[in-house]
Structure formats: C-alpha cells, structure tokens
N, C-alpha and C positions, 0 to 999 in steps of 0.2 A: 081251147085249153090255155091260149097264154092268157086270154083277159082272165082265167079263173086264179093263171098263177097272180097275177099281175093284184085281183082283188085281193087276195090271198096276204099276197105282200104286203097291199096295205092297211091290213086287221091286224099283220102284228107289228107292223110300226107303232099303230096307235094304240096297241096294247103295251108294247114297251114306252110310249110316250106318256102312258095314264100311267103307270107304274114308277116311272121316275121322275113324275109332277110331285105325285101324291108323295112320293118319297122327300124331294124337295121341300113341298108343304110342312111335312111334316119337322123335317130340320131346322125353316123358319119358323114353325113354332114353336120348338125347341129352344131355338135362338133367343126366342121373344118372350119365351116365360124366364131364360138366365139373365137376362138384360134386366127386369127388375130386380132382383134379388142382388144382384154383380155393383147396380147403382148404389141401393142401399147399403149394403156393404162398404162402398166406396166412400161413402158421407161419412158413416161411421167410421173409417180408419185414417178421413180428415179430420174430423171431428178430434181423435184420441190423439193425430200427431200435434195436432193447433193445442191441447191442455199442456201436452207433454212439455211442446217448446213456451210455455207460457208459465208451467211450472220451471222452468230450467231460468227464464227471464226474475222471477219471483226471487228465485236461488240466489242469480246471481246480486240484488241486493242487498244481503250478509256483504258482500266487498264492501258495496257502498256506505253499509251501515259502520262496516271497523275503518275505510278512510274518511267519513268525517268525524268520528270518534278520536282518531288518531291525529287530526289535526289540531281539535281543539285541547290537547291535554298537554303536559308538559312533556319534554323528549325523556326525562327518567322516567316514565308511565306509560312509553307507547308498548316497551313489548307483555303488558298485563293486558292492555286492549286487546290484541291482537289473538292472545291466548284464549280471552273469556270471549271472543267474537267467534269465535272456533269452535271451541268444547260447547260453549250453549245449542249452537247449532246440532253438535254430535249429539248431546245429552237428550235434545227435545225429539229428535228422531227416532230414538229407542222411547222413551217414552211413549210417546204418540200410537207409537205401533202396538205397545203392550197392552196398555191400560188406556190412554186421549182420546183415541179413536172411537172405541165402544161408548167411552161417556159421551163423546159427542154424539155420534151417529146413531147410537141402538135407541131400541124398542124402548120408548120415554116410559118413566116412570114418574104422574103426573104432572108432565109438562117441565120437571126439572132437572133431568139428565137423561142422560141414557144407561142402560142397562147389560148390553151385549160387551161386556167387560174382558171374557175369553172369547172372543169373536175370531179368535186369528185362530183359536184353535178346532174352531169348529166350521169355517167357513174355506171350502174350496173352490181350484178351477178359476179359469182365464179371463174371470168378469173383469166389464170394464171399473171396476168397482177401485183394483188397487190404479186407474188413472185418478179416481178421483181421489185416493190416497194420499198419492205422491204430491196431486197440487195442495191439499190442505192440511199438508203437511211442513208443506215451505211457508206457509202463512203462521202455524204455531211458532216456526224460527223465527219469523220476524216480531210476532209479538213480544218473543221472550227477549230478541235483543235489546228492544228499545230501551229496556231498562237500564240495561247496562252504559249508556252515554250520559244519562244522568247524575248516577253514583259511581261514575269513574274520578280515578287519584285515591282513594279513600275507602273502594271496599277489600275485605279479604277475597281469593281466589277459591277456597272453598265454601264459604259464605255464599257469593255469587253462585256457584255449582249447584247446591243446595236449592239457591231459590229456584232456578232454572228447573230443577224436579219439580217443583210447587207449581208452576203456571204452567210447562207442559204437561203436564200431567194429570189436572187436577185443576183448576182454575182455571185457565184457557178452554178446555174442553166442556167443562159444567155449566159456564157464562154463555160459550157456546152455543148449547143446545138451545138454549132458550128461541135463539134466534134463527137455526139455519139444521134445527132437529133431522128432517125430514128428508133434505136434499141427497143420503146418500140413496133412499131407496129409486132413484130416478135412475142409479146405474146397476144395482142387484137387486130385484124384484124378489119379496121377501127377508129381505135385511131392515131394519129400522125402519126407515118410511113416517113415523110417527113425528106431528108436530112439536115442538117446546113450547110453555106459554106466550111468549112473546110472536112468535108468529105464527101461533091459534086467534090473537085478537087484530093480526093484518099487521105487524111490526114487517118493516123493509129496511135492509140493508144491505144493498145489493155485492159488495167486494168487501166491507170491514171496517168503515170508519169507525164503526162501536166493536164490533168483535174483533176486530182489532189493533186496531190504533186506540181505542179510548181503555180500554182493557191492558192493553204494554202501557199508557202514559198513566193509567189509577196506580199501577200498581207502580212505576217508578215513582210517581209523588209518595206514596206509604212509602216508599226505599229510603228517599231522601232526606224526610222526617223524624225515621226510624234511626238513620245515620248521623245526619247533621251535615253540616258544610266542612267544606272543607281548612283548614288549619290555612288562617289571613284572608281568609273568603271578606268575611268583615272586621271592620272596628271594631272598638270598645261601645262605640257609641251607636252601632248598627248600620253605620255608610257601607256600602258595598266597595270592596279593594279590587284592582283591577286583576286577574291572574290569566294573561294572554296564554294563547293555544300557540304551541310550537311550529307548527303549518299550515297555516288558514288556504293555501293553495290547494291542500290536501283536502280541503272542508269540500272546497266547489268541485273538485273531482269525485267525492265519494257523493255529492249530491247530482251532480250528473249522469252517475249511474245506477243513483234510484231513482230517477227521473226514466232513465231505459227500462229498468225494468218494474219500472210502473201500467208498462204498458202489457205487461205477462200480467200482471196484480189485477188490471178494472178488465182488461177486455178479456183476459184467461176466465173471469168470472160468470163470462158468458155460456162458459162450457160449451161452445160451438163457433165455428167459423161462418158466421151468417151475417149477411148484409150490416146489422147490428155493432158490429164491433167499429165499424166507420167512428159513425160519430161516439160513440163511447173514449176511442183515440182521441177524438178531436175535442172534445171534451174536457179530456183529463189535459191535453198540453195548455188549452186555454189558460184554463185554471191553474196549473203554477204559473204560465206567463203575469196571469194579473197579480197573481198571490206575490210571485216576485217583487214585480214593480209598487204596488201598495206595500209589501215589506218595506222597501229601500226609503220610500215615499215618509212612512209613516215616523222612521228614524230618524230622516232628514230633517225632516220639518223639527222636530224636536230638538236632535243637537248639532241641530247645523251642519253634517256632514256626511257622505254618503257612507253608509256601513257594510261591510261585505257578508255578516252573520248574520245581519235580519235580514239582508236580499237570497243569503241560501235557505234562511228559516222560513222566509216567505215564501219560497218556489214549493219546499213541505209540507207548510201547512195548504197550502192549495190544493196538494195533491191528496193529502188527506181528505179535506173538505170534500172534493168532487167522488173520493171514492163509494159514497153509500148510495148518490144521485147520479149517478153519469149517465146512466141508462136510461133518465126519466126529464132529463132537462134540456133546454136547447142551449146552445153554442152560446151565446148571447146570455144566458142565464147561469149559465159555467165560470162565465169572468166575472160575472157578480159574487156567487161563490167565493173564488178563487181569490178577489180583490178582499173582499169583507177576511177572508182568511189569513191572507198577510199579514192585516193589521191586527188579525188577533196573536199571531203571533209574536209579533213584535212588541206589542202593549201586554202580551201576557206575561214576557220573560220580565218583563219593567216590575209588575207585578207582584210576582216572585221573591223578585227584590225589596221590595217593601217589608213582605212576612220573612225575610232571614235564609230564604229559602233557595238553595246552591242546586240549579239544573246545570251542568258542564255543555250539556248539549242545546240545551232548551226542547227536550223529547218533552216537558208537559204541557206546555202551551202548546207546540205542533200537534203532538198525537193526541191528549184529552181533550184542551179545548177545541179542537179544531174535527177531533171527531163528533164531539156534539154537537159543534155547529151542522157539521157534515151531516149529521141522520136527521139535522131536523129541515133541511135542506129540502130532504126527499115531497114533504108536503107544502112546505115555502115555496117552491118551485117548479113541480111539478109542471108538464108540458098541459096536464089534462084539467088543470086549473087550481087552485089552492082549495085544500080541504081540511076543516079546522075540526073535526075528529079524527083523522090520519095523522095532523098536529100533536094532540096530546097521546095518543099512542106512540110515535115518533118519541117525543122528549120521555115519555113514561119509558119509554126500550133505552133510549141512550144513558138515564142518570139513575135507572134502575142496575142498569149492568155495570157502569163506571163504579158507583157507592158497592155494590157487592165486591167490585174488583179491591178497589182499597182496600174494605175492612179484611176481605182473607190476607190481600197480600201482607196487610199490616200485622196482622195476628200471624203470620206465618215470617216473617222479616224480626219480630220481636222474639218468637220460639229460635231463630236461627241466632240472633246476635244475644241472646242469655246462653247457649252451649257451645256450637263450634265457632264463635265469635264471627260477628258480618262487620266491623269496623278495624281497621289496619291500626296500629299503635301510632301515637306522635312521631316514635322515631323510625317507623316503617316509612310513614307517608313522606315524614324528612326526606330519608335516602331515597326514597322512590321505590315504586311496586314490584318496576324491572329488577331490580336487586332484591329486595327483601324478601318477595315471593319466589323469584324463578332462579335467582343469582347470576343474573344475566342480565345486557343490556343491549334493545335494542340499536342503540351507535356508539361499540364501544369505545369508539375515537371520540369521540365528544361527549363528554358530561355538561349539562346547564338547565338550568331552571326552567 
C-alpha cells in the first residue's frame, strides 16, 4: 500500500511538473515573439527621436543665420535683421503646412510637382509622416532665409514678407519635387511616394546643396539684381566702397552655430541613427576645416592679409559643398571638397564685385556656387569611383534648378517691388531700417554708421 501511495505521488508530481513546464514554455514563447516586435519598435522610436533632435539642431540655425546677418550690417539695421530672421521663419511654417508640403511631397504630376495640395485635410493619425514634416520643414526656413543676408540694409519689411510667401510656398516646394518627390512615401505608405523628374533619371542630393542652398543663393542673386546695391556701395567709376559690418565677432558666432547645427542638416538626412551617420559628421567638419583654411589662404595670398569674412565664408561654403556628397565620399575627399570650396567663395564674392553686384553676406558665392560645386561633387567623388553619366545628370539637376530658381524668384521680386514696393527709399536707408520700418532701435544708446 505505501509503494502504491508512494507511486502515486509520483505521477502527480510529474503531472504537475509537465503542466507548469508547458506553461513556462509557453510564456517563453510569449516572451519571444514580444521581444521582436518590442526591438522594432525600439529602432523606430530611435529613429523618430535622432530626426526630431536633428530637426531641432536645423532650427536652431535661424540664430546662426540672424547673428551673422547682424554682424555684418550696420548697428541702424540690426533690429530689421532680427525681425525678418523671425517672421520668415514664422511665415514659411504656415506655408509649408498649407499648400509646401503637398507640392513637394504628393502624387507628382509629371514629374513636376506634387499634387496633394489639401493633404492636411485629408490625411490622419499618428504617422511618422508629420516627423518627416517637422524636419523638412526647418529646411524651407533656411532656404528662405538665406535671402535675406544678401538684400539686407535696403529692403522693405513687407517686400521681404511677400517674398518669403513666394519661396515657401511655391518655389521651394516645386524646385523640390523634382529632386526628393518621393521620399515622403518611405514614412506614410500611400501618400506621394511618386518620383519628380530629376530623380527619375538617378539625380542625388543627399541634404540640399541644390534644394537648398543653391535654390536660397538663385534666388537671393534675382533679389539683389532686382534691388541694387546699396546707397555708397560703389563709385562713380564702379570701385567697390568699403561699408564695414558693425560686429564681425557676431559673424564668427553666428557661424559657429551653423556649423552645430550642421550636424542636424547632413546627418538628420539620414533619417536614421545607423552606423552611417559617423562619418557623414566627420565629413561635414572636414570640409569647412579645409573650406576655412583655403578661404583665409585664398584672401591672404591676394591682399596680403589674413581676413576674418572669407575664413567664416569659407568654413560655409564647405559646409555647403559637402552637404549633397557626404554620404558618398571619404574623409580624405571631403577636404578636397571643402578646400576647392573656400576658395570658391572667397573668389566668388571678388567676383561679384566686378559685375556691381552688393552680397552683404556673401550668401551667393557660399550657397549657389558652392551648392553646385556641392551636387556635382556627388560624381567627382564618389567612393565607388567617378561616373561621367551621373556627372552630367548631376550638373543637369544642379543648373536646371538654380536657373528655374532665379527666373521665378526674379519674376516674382519684380511683381513685388512694382506694387507693394521691395526697395526702402534713399532716405529710409539713410536713417536706417531700425527706424524707418519698426521706429525702433536696436541700441538706443548708440546711434553710428
């Protein structure tokens, strides 16, 4: 009798021990089918905070753009900087969202814009669609501002407003498509998705040297054209007059922090936190190191003396240059870039000077020339070897969308300054913009040239 209890006992050991295996088993596989889906999820909400803080780094070069802005103008002109460094920002936001978006992003209509124009109204739910919003949306602000360091001292306040509707809105977005049509449908499956011509025949521009640095610098040359120089810019005889910036300390500080958030601008364009973004950083600092030192280099050599606006102009234009290849070149081929970019900026503001031509900032040498040097880079240099039909698609993308950028912005610059006037009067520009636009003065303790 006891061995029967004794057996007894242990049948239901091992009945309760198979029952709470199985059970076990079966919570580890529980386990083990949430563990994929829990990772991937986890990528994915690295992924959205890496655009987020890369959009925020993006952002924060609007500062950088209104303190070199602000250093090179005279101190009766800083607080119109400041305002139009602001509001364009505002203005392009609403835009963007309205009507930018859809033309950039929707369902192309052949290959030359987009289409989903009421998208916002038709479009719901928690896609990652508005991360990719938010970052290409600090990219329309910096194209629009670039404009404005060029025709600062000299334009009106709603003039400049005005344009600011034209390129975020409509110009920015349409020049766009061409290039980067297709990339929102990668975060809303069934939204756009569709190519623009230019990268249906293999055009690469990885961050913006053309869509946007060469696109803000065309359309600041049409500004500046449109406008004229500024009142003692030149002689009689066409020499260029010298008219110093009020804080050039303020120049290397606001360059400094497009230099920081340069690094939101090429690696955010990754759209992902992947190994990749290494050297895309290391890359881009390359390249204004050498774009600096070749700036300073190139000025030196020339007038004997080291200059503090071609070495910020040059750390720019490098930064530009590497943004359309950074993802495709090595370290080593970056400060070729970077170097070859310096000097274009420095010789292109020289340039300038020759045709009459008043850049306060030097945004078109940095941002046009230097974004086409920048997209034709992508096949010059390429890691996987140079290819001389990727070449002429390249320069076909880069001076196809620059010339379209001018001629709107130029036809859209001449409809603004024949009605609500785009140039400030002789004796606006006299008193200064601080005054005659806002009636206010950035330092009202000191008045000076």
């Amino acid at each position: 009798m006891k061995q029967h209890l004794t057996l007894l006992g242990a049948l239901v050991c091992f009945f309760l021990l198979s029952i709470s295996s199985n059970a076990a088993a079966g919570d580890i596989q529980s386990a083990q089918s949430a563990v994929g889906p829990s990772t991937e999820q986890l990528e994915s909400d690295l992924n959205t905070t890496f655009v987020l803080i890369s959009a925020a780094l993006v952002f924060f070069m609007q500062a950088g753009f209104c303190l070199l802005e602000l250093g090179c103008v005279r101190a009766k002109n800083c607080l119109n900087v400041v305002m139009k460094n602001a509001v364009d920002f505002c203005i392009a936001m609403i835009c963007f969202l309205f009507v930018g978006f859809g033309l950039m992003f929707g369902a192309t209509a052949m290959g030359l814009l987009g289409t989903e124009i009421t998208w916002l109204s038709t479009f719901n739910g928690d896609s990652q669609l508005w991360v990719f919003w938010i970052f290409q949306a600090v990219f329309v602000a910096t194209a629009a501002t670039i404009t404005s360091g060029a025709m600062a001292e000299r334009t009106t306040f709603i003039g400049y407003c005005a344009y600011t509707v034209l390129i975020s809105g409509i110009i920015y977005p349409i020049l766009g498509h061409w290039s980067w049509g297709s990339f929102a449908g990668d975060y809303a499956p069934g939204f756009g998705g569709t190519s623009g011509w230019l990268e249906s025949l293999g055009f690469s521009d990885f961050a913006g040297s053309t869509v946007v640095h060469s696109i803000g610098g065309a359309c600041a040359l049409a500004g500046v054209l449109v406008i004229g120089p500024r009142k003692g810019r030149f002689a009689k005889n066409g020499d260029p007059l010298l008219i110093s910036g009020h804080n050039i300390p303020l120049v290397a500080l606001g360059t400094f922090i497009l230099c920081f958030g340069w690094f939101g601008f090429n690696c955010g364009s990754n759209l992902a936190a992947g190994n990749e973004i290494g050297r895309i950083a290391v890359n881009t600092m390359v390249a204004a190191a050498s774009g600096g030192l070749l700036g300073l280099a190139a000025f030196w050599i020339r007038d004997g003396r080291p200059e503090p606006l071609s070495t910020m102009n040059g750390i720019l234009g490098g930064l530009v240059a590497i943004t359309a290849c950074c993802n495709v070149v090595t370290p080593a081929s970056a400060v070729i870039i970077g170097a070859i970019a310096g000097v274009v900026s420095t010789l292109g503001s020289e340039l300038l000077l020759k045709f009459k031509i008043d850049d306060v900032v030097g945004a078109i040498p940095v941002h046009l020339f230097n974004g086409i040097w920048g997209t034709l880079s992508v096949a010059l240099f390429n890691e996987a070897g140079f290819a001389g039909k990727q070449l002429g698609v390249q320069a076909l993308g880069a001076f196809s969308t620059s010339i379209a950028a001018f001629v709107a912005a130029f036809i859209g610059f001449k409809i603004i300054h024949a009605t609500i006037g785009l140039r400030a009067s002789e004796e606006e520009e006299e008193d200064g913009l601080d005054f005659s636009e806002h009636a206010s003065n950035a330092y009202p303790d000191f008045r000076s040239e």
